[in-house]
C-alpha positions as CSV (number, residue, x, y, z in Angstrom):
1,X,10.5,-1.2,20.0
2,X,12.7,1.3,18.0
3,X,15.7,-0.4,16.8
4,X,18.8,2.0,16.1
5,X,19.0,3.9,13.3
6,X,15.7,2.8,12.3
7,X,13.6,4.9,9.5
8,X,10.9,7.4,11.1
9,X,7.7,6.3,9.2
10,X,4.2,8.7,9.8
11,X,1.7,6.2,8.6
12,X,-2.3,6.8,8.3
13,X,-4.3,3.8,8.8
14,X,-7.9,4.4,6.8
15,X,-9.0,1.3,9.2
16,X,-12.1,0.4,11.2
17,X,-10.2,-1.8,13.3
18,X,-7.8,-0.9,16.1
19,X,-5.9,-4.5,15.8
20,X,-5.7,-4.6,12.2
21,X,-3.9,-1.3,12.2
22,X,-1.9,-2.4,15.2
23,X,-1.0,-5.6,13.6
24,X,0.6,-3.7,10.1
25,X,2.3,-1.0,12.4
26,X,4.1,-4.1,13.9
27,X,4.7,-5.6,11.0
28,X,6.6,-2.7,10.2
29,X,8.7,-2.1,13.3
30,X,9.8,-5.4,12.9
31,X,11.2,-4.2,9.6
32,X,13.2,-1.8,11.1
33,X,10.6,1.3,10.8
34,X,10.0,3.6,13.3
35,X,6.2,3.8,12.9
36,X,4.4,7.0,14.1
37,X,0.8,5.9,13.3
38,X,-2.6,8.0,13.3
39,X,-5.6,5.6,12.8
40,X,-8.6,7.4,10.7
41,X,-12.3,5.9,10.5
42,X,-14.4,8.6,8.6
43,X,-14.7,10.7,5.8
44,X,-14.2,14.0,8.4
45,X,-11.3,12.8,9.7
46,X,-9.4,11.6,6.6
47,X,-10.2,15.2,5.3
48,X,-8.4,16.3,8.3
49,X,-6.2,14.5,8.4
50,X,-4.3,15.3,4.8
51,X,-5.1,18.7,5.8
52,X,-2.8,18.5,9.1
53,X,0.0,16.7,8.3
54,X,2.4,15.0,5.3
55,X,2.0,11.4,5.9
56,X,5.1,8.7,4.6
57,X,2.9,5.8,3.8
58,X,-1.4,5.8,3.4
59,X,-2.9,2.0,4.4
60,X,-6.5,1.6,3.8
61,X,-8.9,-1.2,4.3
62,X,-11.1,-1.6,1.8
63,X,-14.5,-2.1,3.1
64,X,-15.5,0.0,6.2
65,X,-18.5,0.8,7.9
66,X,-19.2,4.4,6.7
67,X,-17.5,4.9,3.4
68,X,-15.0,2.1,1.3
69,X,-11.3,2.1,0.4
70,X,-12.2,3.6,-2.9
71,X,-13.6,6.8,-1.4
72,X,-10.7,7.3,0.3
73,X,-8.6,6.9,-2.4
74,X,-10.8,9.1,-4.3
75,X,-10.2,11.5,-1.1
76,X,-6.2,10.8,-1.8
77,X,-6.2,11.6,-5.2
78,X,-8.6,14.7,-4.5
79,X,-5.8,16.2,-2.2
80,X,-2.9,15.3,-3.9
81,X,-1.3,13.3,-1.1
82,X,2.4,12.3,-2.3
83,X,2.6,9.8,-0.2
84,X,2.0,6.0,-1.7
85,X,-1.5,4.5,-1.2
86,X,-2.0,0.9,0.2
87,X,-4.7,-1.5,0.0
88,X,-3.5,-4.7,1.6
89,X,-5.0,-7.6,0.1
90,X,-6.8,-10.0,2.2
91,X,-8.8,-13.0,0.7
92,X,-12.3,-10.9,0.1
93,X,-10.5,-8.1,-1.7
94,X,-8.7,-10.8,-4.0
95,X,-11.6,-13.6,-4.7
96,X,-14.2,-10.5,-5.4
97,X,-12.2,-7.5,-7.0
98,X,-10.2,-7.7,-10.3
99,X,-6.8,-5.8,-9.9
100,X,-6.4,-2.3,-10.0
101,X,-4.0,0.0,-10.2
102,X,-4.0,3.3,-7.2
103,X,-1.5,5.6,-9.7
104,X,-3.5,5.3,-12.6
């Protein structure tokens, strides 16, 4: 549900998960976004996808099946996406990973 005068928000899920991307675009309406989100589960299709379109807002899982968070950040930084660059923290990322920085 769109509420009025909500904030358009293009948002590209680097997520091997359907629900967990479906779960954060909620999350977000809730806040008052208008969330148009394009889910993106391999190298090929992140590619394409910076290619195609200017994206608001870039949320990655960390580990996925066929490459990890930090090769699509590499992928970010490689294409010089403006847009900011998300890792949410869940408890693996946080009890195995020291902090990091994505603007480094």
């Amino acid at each position: 549900m769109v509420n009025a005068g909500s904030t358009r928000l293009r948002v590209l899920f680097v997520e091997d998960t359907p629900d967990d991307a479906a779960l954060i675009a909620r999350n977000l309406a809730k806040g008052g976004y208008d969330v148009e989100p394009v889910r993106v589960d391999s190298p090929a299709a992140l590619s394409k996808a910076f290619d195609q379109e200017r994206w608001d807002l870039v949320i990655s899982d960390f580990t996925l099946p066929i490459f990890s968070g930090f090769d699509a950040l590499a992928m970010w930084r490689q294409k010089a996406c403006r847009a900011p660059f998300i890792f949410p923290c869940g408890r693996e990322f946080t009890e195995k990973r020291s902090p990091i920085s994505c603007s480094d």
